[in-house]
C-alpha positions in Angstrom: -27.0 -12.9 22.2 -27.2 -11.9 18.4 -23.9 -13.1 16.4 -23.0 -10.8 13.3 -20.3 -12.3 11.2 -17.3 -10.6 10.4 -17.8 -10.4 6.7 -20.9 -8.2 7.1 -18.6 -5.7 8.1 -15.9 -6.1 6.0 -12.0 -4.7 7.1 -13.0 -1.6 6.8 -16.6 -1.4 8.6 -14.8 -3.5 11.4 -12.2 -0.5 11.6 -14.7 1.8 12.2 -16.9 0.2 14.4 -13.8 0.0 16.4 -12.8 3.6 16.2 -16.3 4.8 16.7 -15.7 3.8 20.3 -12.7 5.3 21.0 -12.0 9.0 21.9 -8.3 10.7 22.3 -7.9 12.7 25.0 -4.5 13.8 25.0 -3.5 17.2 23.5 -0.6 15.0 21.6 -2.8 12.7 19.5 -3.4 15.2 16.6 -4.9 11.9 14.8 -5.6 8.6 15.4 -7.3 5.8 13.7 -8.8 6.8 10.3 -4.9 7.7 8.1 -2.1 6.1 6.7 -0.4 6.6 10.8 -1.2 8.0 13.7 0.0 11.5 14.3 1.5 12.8 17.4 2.3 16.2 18.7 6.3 16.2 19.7 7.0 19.7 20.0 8.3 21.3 16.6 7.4 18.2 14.3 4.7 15.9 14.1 5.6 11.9 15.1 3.7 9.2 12.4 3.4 6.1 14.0 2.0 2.7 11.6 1.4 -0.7 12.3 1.4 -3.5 9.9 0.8 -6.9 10.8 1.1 -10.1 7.8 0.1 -13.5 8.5 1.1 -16.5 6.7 -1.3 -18.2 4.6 -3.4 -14.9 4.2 -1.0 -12.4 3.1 1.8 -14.4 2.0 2.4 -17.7 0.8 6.7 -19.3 1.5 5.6 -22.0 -0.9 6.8 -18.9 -3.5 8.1 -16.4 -1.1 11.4 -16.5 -0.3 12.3 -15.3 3.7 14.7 -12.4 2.8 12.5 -10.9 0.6 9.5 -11.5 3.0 11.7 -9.6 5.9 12.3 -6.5 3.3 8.3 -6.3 2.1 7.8 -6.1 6.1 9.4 -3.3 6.5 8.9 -1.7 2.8 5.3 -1.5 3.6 5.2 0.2 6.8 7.9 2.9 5.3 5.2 3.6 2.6 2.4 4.4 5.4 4.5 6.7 6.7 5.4 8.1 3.0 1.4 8.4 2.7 1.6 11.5 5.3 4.2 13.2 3.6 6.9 12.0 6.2 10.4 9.8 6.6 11.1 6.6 8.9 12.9 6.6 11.3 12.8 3.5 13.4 11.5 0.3 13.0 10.0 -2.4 15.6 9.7 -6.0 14.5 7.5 -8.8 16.0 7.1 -12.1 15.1 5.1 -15.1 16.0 7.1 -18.6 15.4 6.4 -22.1 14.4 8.2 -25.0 15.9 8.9 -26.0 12.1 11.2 -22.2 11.7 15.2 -23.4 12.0 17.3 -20.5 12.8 19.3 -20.2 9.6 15.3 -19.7 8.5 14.9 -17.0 10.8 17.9 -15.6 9.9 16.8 -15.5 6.3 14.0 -13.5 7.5 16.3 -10.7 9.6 18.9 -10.6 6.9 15.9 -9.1 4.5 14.8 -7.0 7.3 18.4 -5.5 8.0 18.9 -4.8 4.4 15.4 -2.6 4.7 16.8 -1.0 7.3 19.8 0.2 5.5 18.0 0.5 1.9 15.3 3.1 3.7 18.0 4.4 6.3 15.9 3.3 9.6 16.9 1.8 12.6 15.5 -1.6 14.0 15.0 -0.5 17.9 13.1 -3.1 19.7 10.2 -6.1 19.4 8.9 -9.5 20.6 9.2 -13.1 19.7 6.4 -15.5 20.9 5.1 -19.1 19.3 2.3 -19.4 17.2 0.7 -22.4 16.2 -0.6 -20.5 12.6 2.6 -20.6 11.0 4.9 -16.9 10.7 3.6 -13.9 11.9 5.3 -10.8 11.2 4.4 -7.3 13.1 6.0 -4.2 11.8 5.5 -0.9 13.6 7.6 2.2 12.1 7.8 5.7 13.2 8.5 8.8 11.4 8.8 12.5 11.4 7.0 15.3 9.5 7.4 19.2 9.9 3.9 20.0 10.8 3.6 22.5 8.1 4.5 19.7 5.3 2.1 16.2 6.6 -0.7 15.4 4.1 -3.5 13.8 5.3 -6.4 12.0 3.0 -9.4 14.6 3.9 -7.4 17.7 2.5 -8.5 17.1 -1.3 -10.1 20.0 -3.4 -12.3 20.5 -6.5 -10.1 21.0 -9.6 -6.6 19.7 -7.5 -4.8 17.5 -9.8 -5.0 13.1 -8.7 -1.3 11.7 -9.6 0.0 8.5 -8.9 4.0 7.5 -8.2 4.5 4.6 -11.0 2.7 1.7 -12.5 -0.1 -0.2 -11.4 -1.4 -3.9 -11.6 1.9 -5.7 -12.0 2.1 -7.3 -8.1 -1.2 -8.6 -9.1 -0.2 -10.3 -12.0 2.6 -11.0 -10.3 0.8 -13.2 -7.7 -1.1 -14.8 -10.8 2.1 -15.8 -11.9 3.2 -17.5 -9.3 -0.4 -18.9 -7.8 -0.3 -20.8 -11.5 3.1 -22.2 -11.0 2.5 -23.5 -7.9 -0.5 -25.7 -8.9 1.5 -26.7 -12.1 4.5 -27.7 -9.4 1.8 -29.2 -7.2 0.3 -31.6 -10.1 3.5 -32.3 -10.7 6.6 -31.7 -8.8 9.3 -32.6 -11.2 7.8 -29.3 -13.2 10.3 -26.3 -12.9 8.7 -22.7 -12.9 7.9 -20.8 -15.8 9.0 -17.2 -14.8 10.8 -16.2 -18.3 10.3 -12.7 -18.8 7.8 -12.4 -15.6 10.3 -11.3 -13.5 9.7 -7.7 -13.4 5.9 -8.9 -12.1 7.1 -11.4 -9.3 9.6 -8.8 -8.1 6.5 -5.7 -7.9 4.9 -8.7 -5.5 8.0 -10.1 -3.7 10.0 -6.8 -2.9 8.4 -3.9 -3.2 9.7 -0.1 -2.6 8.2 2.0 -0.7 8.1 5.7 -2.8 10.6 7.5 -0.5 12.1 9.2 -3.2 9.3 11.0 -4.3 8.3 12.1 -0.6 12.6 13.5 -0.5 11.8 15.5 -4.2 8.5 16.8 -3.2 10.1 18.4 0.0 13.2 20.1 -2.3 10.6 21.5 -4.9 8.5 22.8 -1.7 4.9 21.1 -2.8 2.8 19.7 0.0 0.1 17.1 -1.8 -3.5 18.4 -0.4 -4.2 14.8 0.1 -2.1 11.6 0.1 -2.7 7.9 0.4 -0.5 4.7 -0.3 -2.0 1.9 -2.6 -2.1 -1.2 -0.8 -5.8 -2.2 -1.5 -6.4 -1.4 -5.3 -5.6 2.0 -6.7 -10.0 2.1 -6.3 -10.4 2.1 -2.8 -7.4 3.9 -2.1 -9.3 6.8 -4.0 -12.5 6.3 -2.5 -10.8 7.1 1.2 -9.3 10.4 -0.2 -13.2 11.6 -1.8 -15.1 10.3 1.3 -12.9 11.5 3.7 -12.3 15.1 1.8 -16.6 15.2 0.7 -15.2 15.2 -3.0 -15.2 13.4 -6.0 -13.1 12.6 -8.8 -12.4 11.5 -12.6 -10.2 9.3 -13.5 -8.9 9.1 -17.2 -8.7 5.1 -18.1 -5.9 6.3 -21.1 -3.8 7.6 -18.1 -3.8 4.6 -15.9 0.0 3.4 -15.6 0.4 -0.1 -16.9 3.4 -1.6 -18.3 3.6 -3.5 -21.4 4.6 -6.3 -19.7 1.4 -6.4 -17.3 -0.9 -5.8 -20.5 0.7 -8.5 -22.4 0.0 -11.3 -18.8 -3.3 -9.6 -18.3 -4.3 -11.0 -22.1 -2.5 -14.1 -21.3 -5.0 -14.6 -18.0 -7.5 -13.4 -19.8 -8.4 -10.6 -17.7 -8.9 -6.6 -17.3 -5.5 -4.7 -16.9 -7.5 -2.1 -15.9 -9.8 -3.8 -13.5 -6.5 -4.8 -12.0 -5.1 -1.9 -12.0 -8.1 -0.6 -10.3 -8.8 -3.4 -7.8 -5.4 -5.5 -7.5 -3.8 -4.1 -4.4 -0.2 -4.1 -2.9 0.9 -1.7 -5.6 2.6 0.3 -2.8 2.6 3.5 -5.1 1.4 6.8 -3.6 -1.9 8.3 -5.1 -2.2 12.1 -4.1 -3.6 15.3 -5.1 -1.9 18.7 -5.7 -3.3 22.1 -6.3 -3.0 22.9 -10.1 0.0 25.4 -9.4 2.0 23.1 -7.5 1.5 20.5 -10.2 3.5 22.9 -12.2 6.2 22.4 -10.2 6.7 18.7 -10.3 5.1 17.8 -14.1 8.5 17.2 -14.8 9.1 14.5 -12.5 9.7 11.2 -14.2 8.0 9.0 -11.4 4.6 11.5 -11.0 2.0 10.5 -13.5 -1.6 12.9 -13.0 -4.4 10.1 -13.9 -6.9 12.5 -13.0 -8.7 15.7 -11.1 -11.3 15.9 -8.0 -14.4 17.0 -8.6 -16.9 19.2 -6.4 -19.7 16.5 -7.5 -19.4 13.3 -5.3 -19.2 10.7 -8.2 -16.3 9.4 -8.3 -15.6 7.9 -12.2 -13.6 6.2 -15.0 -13.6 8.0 -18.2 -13.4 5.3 -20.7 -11.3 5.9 -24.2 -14.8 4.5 -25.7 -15.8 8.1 -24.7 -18.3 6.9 -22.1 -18.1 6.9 -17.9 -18.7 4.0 -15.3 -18.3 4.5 -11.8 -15.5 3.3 -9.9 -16.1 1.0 -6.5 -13.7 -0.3 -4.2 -13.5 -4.1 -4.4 -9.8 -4.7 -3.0 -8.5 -7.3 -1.1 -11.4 -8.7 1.4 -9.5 -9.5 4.4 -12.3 -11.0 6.3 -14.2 -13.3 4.3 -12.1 -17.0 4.8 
């Protein structure tokens, strides 16, 4: 029998070769794979369902990453999937996959981040698992949600001329995990070294403990503006983009002059030598929301301190980067590449 390796696929060819095989069949599953969650038919409202599972080694590293803020970055990013289709959490489930090297006062490191999730984003934590693993800590999120079915956002609902905005700076959790990559070979050469985070800790934390934009989803439902489309930025503010215009058979400019980026992230981007807006584009676990809004409801929130417009869709499928040179290039999605170790 023919073997295909993984990484001919990539994470997201793998997805949908996966989802090309399933059909719903209950009147209840409104959507299933292909969004930010699932979305389930519950009588007046709409349930969001969302999975996130992170492995140790590949998504995290506890050389650098300490167990409470691990436990709150669990949760965090599942609350932000469900911020992606317009709705709040709820609940929470947690599983987790042990080594025989955890102690409890480790594990209760990890819970005591996790429970202060849980009251930072007002869920509750209603069931799980525990089991061993031999692949060090495994941590399984799944959060629900709720949305009034007149007010969910899904990615394919962009338009030409609807206005792209993002929820707050970009590129700094990237530079963040530079930061700290660096120090660990410099503690690793030599161990009597102490980390050099002076002034980086505004970087670290964007990587570390991240929020989930909740409080834009609670001040876009009080000014009444449902975003046409709406995605969370956990794979580079790029691919994130490229969903929405495949999935809504649009395209889109992007103004490079209007990409967030703090002073601090430009000033480590020169430091590492590299693009802050190739970062910005491609650097992943941002968590920020990146949605689009009809130019009349754009009125209504332009005065929002947290909603930046980078942007507009196109009817044209290109999907580009005007440069301040005056010039265009065209945006691709490279993201993180989960499948290629």
């Amino acid at each position: 029998m023919e073997r295909t390796e993984l990484n001919t696929l990539g994470e997201f060819g793998l997805i949908n070769r996966i989802s090309s095989k399933f059909i719903a069949t209950n009147p209840e599953t409104i959507k299933g794979i292909g969004d930010d969650a699932a979305v389930i038919d519950v009588g007046d409202k709409y349930m969001l369902i969302s999975t996130d599972m992170l492995m140790e080694g590949i998504h995290f590293d506890l050389s650098y990453t300490p167990l409470r803020h691990l436990g709150y970055k669990a949760v965090a990013v599942n609350i932000s999937d469900i911020a992606a289709m317009n709705g709040i959490a709820k609940q929470i489930t947690v599983s987790i996959g042990l080594s025989n090297r955890m102690s409890v006062e480790a594990i209760d490191e990890l819970y005591e981040g996790i429970r202060f999730a849980c009251e930072s984003y007002n869920v509750d934590l209603v069931g799980g698992d525990t089991t061993a693993s031999r692949s060090g800590l495994v941590i399984s999120v799944t959060a629900t949600g709720f949305v009034d079915k007149d007010k969910i956002s899904y990615r394919n609902g962009a338009k030409p001329n609807d206005i792209l905005c993002v929820t707050g700076d970009l590129a700094a959790a990237y530079f963040g995990l530079q930061i700290l990559e660096r120090e660990k070979q410099v503690f690793l050469a030599n161990p009597n070294m102490q980390p050099e985070l002076t002034d980086k800790e505004y970087l670290v934390g964007k990587l570390l403990k991240p929020e989930a934009r909740t409080d834009i989803i609670h001040e876009l439902h009080e000014l009444d503006v449902v975003p046409t489309s709406m995605i969370d930025i956990s794979d580079g503010l790029a691919s994130e983009l490229l969903h929405i215009c495949s999935q809504s058979g649009v395209g889109a400019m992007v103004f490079e002059d209007k990409l967030p980026i703090e002073d601090i992230t430009m000033l480590t981007a020169t430091e590492f030598n590299l693009s802050p807006i190739t970062a910005a584009l491609n650097g992943g676990e941002d968590y920020q929301l990146l949605f689009t809004v009809k130019q009349a409801d754009f009125d209504k929130i332009k005065n929002l301190s947290d909603v930046l417009p980078i942007g507009y869709i196109t009817q044209n499928p290109e999907v580009e980067l005007a440069l301040k040179s005056g010039g265009k290039a065209e945006i691709k999605a490279q993201g993180w590449v989960h499948l290629n170790n």
